[in-house]
N, C-alpha and C positions, 0 to 999 in steps of 0.2 A: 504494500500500500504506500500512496506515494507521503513522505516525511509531513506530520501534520501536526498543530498547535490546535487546542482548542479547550474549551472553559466547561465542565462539568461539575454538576453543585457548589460551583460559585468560585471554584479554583482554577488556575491554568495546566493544563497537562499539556505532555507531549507522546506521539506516539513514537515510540523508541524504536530501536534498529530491529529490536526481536519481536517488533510486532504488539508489545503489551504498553497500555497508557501509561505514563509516569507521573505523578504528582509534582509540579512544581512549589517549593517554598515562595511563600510571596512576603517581604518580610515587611512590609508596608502596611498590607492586610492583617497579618499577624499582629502587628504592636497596635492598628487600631480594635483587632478583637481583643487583647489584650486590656486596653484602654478602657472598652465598653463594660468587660468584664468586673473590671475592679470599681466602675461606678454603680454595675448590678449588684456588688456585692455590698456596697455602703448604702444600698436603698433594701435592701432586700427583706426589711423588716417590712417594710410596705407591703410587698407584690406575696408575700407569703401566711400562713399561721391564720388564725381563725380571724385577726382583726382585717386580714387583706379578702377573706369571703365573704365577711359584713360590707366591706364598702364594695365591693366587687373589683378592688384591684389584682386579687389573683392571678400568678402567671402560672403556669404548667410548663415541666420541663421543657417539653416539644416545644414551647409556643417563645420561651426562651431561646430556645436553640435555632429558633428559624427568624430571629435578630441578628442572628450573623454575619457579619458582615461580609458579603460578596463581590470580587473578581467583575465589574460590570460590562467592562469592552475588554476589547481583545483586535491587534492588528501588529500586519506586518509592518516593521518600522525602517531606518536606513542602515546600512551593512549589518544585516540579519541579525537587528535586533529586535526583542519585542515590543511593542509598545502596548501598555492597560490601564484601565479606569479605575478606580475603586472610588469609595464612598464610604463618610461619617457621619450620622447624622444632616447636619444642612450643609457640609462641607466635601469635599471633594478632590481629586487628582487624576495627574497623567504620569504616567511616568515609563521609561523605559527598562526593560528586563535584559542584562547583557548575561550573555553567552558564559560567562564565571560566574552568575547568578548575581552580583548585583543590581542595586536599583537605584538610581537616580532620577529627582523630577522633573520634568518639563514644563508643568502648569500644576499650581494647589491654588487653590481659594476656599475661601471661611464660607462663604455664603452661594456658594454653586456646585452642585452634583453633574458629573460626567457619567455616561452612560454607553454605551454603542460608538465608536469611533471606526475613523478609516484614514490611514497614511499613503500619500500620492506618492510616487517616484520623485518628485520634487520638493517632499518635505512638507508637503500642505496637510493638515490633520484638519478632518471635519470629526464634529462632537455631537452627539446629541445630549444635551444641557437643559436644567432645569434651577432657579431658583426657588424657595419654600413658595411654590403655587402650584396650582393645578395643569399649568403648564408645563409644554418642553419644546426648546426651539434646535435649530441646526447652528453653529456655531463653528466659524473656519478660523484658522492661526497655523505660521510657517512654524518648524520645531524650535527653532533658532529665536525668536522673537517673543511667544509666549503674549501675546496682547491680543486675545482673542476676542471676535466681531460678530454678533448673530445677523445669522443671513436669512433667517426665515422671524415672522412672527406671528398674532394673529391669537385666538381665541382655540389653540389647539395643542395637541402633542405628536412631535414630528419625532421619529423612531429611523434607524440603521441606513444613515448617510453611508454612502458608499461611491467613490471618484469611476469614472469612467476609463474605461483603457484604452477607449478610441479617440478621446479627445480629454485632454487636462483641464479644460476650463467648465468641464460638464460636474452635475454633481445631483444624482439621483437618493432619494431617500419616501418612504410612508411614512402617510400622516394621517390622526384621524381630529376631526372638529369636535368639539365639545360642549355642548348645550346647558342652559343653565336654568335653574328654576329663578320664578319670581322675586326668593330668600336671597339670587344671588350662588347660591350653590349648586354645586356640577351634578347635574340632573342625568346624564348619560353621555356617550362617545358615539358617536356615527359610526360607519364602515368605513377602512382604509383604504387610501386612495395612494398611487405611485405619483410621485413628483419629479420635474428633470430641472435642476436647474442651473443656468450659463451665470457663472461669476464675475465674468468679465463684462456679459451685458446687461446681466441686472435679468434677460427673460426667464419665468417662470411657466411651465406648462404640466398641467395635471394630464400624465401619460393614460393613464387606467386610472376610471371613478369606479369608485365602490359602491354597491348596490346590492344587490343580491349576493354577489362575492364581495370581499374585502382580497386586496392584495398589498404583501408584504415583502421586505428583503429583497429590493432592487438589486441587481447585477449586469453590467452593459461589458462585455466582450470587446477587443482589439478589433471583431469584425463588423462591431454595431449591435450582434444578437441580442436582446433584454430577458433576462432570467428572474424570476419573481417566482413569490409562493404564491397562489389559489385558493383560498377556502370560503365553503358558503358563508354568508354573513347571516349569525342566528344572535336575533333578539333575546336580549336578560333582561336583568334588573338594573345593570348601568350602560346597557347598549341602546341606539333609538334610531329609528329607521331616516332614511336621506328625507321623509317629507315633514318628520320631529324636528327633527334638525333645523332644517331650513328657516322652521317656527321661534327658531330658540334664541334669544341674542346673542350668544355670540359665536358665530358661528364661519370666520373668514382665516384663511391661513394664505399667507404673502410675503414676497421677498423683503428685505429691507432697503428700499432702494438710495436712502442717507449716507449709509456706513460704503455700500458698492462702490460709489464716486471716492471715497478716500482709498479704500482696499483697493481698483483697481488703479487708481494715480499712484499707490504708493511702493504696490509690486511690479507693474507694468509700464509705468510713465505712460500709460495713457489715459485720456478720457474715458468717464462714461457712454457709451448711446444709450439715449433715455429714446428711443422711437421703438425697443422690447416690448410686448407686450406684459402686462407683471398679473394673470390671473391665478385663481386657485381658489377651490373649493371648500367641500367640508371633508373631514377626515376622521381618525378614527386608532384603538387599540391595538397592542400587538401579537403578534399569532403568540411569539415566544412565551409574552404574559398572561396570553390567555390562554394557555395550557398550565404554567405555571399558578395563576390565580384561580381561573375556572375550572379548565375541562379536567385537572387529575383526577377528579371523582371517576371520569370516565374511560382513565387509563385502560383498565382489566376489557372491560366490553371492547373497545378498541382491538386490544392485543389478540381478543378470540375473533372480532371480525377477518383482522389479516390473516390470522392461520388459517381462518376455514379459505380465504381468495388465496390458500397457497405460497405467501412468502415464507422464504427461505428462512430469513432473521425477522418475524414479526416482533412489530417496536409498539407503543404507546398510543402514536397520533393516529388520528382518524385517517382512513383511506381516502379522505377528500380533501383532504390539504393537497395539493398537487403543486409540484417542482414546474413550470410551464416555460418554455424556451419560445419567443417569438424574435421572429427575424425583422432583417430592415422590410419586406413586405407585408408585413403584419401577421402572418402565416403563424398562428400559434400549433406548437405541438407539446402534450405532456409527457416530463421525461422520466419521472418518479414520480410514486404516491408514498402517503404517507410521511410526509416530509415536514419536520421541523426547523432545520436550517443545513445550508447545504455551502458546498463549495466545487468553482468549476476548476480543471485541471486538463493540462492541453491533453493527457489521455481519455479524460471523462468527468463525470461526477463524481463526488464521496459528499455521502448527506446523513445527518442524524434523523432516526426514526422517534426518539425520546427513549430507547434503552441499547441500540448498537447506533455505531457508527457505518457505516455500509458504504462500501469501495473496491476496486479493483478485484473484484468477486472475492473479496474478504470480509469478516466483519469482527468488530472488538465489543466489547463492552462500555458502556460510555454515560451513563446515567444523565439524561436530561443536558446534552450538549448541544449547548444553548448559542454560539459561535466557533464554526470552522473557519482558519486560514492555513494554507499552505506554506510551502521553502521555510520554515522556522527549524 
């Protein structure tokens, strides 16, 4: 299987020469679990003992232990290093993972969480960021520089920016709109909608609306092809259909076209064109979270659907999450089900199902690998 990095229950592994994952130490993660730990433990008279089941602050181990603090992006970075996210509370990082196992940062802030990221061959890192709101926007900065600019914003949560291999100035990412009650409060998420957008020119264009499907995890090939997830879009308790939405105030997601004119005067020496079109829809949540927050219930059913349709390594996800390849003609063809998150490779696919990873007619073990990258 070809050489491969990628994040299972909230750590970074690798898949090693003999074929089996390896835990990476992440020592970042560590001293903030660390950190978190020893503030649980000066509180703990609270969350425990008969007076934490009077006021209802009780925590249960599980529910402890899934405070954890996680690994949140994961990307290839410049001479094979890694680059990942984590998170503390309202606070956040980037930082690079080198080859001897150290870490050093690239970007920390007190009051922004990093999430899902992706490094250009030029050093460009897009983020998907959020500060304490109901928000999450796309955020770009060179590695060298660290004064990073949000490039999207709007009344939504924009989810796994990801650079184009066809063209450097492109920058595809899903996003879902966010509706709100009359209180002011996030009343539900729309269905995800794919976004392509030119940094240089400021245009924004919603590739694939979300309607019936949601689609996720953009991916654009050196030949143009677009790789995305598929899955039907089913109404909950915080999901609401494209015609709620529309109802709902705030419901617009848009480039930023203020910060464009400085970013690209200040990497390109050149002007803005403001003659771009800058539209964009409503949007919506992400596959990855919504397996993670919703569908585990429905892991087990899942896993007997796929054995009974005959896969080899039946995994978690539903059979209708579909891996979809469309060319520059629009020509969509599905190239896996059951797909969580995936990665293309100039011999093929390797995709997580939510319990293998599955490639080069191999498969590993992999619990819930939640971002593949390759060459690591």
């Amino acid at each position: 299987m070809t050489r491969l990095a990628f994040i299972s229950d909230g750590r970074i592994n690798i898949l090693d020469t003999d074929g089996k994952p390896k835990s990476l130490e992440c020592i970042v993660a560590d001293k903030y679990r660390q950190r978190e730990r020893e503030i649980r433990n000066r509180n703990e008279w609270k969350n425990s003992g008969a007076g934490a089941m009077f006021t209802g602050n009780y925590q249960f181990e599980d529910e402890q232990e899934a405070r954890k603090l996680p690994v949140a992006g994961l990307s290839n970075g410049i001479d094979e290093r890694l680059v990942f996210s984590v998170n503390y509370e309202v606070s956040g990082g980037i930082y690079f993972k080198h080859s001897d196992g150290f870490e050093t940062p690239i970007l920390v802030s007190q009051k922004v969480k990093f999430f899902e990221i992706d490094v250009n061959k030029n050093g460009y890192i897009a983020a998907s960021s959020a500060e304490p709101t109901s928000q999450r926007h796309i955020c770009v900065f060179k590695i060298d520089d660290t004064y990073p600019q949000d490039v999207t914003e709007g009344d939504c949560v924009d989810y796994n920016p990801k650079w184009s291999l066809k063209d450097e100035n492109i920058l595809y990412y899903d996003s879902a709109g966010i509706g709100y009650d009359t209180n002011g409060f996030v009343a539900g998420y729309g269905p995800r909608s794919i976004y392509r957008l030119n940094i240089k020119t400021g245009e924004l264009d919603e590739v694939l609306e979300g309607d019936k499907y949601e689609y996720t995890n953009p991916f654009e090939d050196i030949e143009g092809n677009l790789y995305y997830i598929r899955k039907p879009y089913k109404l909950g308790k915080d999901r609401m259909s494209a015609k709620d939405l529309a109802k709902a105030p705030g419901k617009l997601a848009r480039a930023v076209g203020g910060w464009l004119d400085l970013f690209t005067r200040r990497y390109s020496g050149e002007k803005l064109k403001t003659s771009g079109a800058n539209p964009a829809k409503h949007i919506q949540k992400s596959a990855e979270q919504m397996f993670v927050d919703g569908n585990l219930f429905e892991a087990e059913k899942a896993m007997k659907e796929n054995t009974a349709a005959g896969d080899k390594n039946p995994g978690y996800i539903p059979r209708d999450w579909e891996l979809v390849k469309r060319d520059f003609k629009g020509v969509e063809t599905v190239l896996q089900r059951s797909v969580m998150s995936y990665f293309v490779t100039d011999s093929g696919i390797i995709y997580s199902n939510g319990k293998y990873i599955v490639g080069d007619d191999n498969a590993i073990k992999a619990h819930l690998a939640t971002k593949l990258i390759g060459g690591a």
